[in-house]
N, C-alpha and C positions, 0 to 999 in steps of 0.2 A: 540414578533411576533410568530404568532402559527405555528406549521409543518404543511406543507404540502399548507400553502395559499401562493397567486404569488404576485411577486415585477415588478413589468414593465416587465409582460407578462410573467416569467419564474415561472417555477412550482417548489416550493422546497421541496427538502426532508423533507419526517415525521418522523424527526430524530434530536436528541438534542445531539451536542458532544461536548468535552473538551477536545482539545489539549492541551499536556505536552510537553515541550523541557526534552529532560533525558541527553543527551551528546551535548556536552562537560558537563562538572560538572558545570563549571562557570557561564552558560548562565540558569540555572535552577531559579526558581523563586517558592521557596518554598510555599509562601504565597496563592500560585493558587493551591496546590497540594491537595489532598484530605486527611482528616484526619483522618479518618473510611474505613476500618480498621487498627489501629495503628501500624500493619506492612505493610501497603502498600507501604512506601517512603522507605524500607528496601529492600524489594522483586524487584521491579520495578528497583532501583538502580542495585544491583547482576546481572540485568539479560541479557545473551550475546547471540550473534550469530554467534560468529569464527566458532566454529564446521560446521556448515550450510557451510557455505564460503569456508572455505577448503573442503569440500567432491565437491563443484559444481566445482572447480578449477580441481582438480583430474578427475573430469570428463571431462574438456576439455582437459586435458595431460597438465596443466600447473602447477606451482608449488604452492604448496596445500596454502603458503602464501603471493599467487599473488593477490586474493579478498581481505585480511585482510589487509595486508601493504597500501591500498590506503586510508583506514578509519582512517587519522592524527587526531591531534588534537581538529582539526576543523570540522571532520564529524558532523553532526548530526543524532542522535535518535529521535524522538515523539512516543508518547505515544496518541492515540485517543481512547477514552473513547465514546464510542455509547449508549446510551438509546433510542430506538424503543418504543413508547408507542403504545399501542392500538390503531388501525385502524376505525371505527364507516363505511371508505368502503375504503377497501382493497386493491378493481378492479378499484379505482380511482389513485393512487398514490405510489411511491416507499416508499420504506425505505430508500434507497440509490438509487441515477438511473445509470444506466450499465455506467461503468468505466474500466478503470487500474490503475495500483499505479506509481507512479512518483518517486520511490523507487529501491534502489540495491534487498533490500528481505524485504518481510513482515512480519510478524509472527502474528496468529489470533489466541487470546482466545476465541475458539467461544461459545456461551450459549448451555449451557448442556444440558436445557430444553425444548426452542424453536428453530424452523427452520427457514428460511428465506433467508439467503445466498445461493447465486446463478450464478454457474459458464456456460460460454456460449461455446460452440463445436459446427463448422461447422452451425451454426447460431440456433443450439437446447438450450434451457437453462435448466439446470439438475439441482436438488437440491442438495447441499452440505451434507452428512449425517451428525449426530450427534454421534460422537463417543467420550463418556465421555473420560474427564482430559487429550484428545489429541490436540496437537497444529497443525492447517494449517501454511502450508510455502508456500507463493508464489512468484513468481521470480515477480519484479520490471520491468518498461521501462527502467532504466539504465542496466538494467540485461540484456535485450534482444536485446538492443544495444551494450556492451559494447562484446557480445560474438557472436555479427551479426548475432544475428537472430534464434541462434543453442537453445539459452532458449526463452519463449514464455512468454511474459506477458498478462496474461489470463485478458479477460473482464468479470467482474461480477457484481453483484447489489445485492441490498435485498430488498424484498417483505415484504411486513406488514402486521401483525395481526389482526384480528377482535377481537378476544378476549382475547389474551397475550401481556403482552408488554417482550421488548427482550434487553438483554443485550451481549454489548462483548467489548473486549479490544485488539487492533490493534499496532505493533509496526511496525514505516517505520524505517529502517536504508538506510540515505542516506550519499551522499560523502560531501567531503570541499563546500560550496555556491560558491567559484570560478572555482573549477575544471574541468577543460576541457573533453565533453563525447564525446564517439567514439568508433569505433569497434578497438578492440585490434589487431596491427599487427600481432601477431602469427596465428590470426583466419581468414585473410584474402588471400586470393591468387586468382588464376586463374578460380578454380572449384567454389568457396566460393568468389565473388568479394566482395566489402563492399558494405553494403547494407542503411549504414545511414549515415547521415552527421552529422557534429560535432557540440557539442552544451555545454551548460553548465548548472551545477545543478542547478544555479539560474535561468536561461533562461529558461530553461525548465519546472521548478517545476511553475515559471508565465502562459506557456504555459498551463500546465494542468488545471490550475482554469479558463481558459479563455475558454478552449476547454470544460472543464466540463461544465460551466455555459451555453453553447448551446447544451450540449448534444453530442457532437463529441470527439473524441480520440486523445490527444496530440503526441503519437506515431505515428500515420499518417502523421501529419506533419514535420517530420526526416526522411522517410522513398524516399530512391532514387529510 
């Protein structure tokens, strides 16, 4: 099926991706993993985000291993692999169309060379700059849930090339598929009421594809 032509009236992204499960170790499926370059399944394995988690914990005054402790056994990591090919019309179609992540944190390898990501403020959308061999982090809907509201899960998209095609590699870390989401009681009181309702990684993460596929925001629908 080609990017960018529609299936019962929805318009898809001009955009070719490979989802990786990375964590747990167990549920990995080597046989899907890409072989080129022959340290990729070495680099991708090593690679963490405590650090991240403890410094946002610190920032709510909670204990720096209040984010990490909840990623058991059974969290999950992906890995999504994007290929942006070349656009032929640009002003017809996304790359991605404006979203959020369904994720605790993200973490974006973004292409050194082309632009295209694109973050939205107050309904302006800004283009992401390109600052060589730097990683983006951005806070998840369980993030901006689980801390009511105080982190912001940003809506962004990408835009397509006329003339470059565009690469980048995206890591969601999310929680256990059964675990229960919600605003943590230390972050809730009288000034700060809770601001969402309770839901689950599984729940949730189906909501986002349903809400994605019209074009609407699965975070709005948690929102009291």
């Amino acid at each position: 099926m080609k990017s960018g032509s529609k299936v019962m009236g929805t318009t898809l992204d001009w955009c070719d991706r490979l989802y990786i499960i990375v964590e747990p170790e167990n549920r990995r499926i080597y046989s899907l993993w890409p072989t080129q370059p022959p340290s990729f399944r070495d680099i991708l394995s090593e690679y963490t985000v405590n650090l991240f988690l403890q410094n946002l914990a610190k920032l709510l005054d909670l204990h720096e291993g209040h984010f990490v402790n909840m990623f058991d056994e059974n969290a999950l990591t992906y890995a999504r692999l994007n290929y942006y090919p070349n656009c032929p019309k640009p002003d017809h179609v996304f790359g991605m169309k404006p979203h959020t992540d369904a994720s605790v944190i993200t973490i974006v390898f973004v292409d050194d060379n082309v632009s295209g990501l694109q973050l939205q403020k107050d309904g302006v959308w800004y283009n992401v700059p390109i600052v060589p061999n730097a990683l983006l982090v951005n806070m998840g809907d369980v993030m901006e849930i689980m801390s009511n509201g105080f982190f912001k899960s940003p809506i962004h998209r990408v835009v397509t090339n006329a003339e470059k095609e565009r690469l980048s590699l995206v890591m969601f870390y999310t929680l256990n598929p059964e675990k229960e989401i919600e605003p943590l009681p230390e972050l809730v009181d009288e000034k700060r009421p809770r601001r969402y309702m309770k839901t689950t990684t599984n729940d949730y993460t189906a909501k986002l594809f349903e809400t994605f596929a019209r074009g609407t925001l699965a975070i709005d629908t948690v929102k009291i």
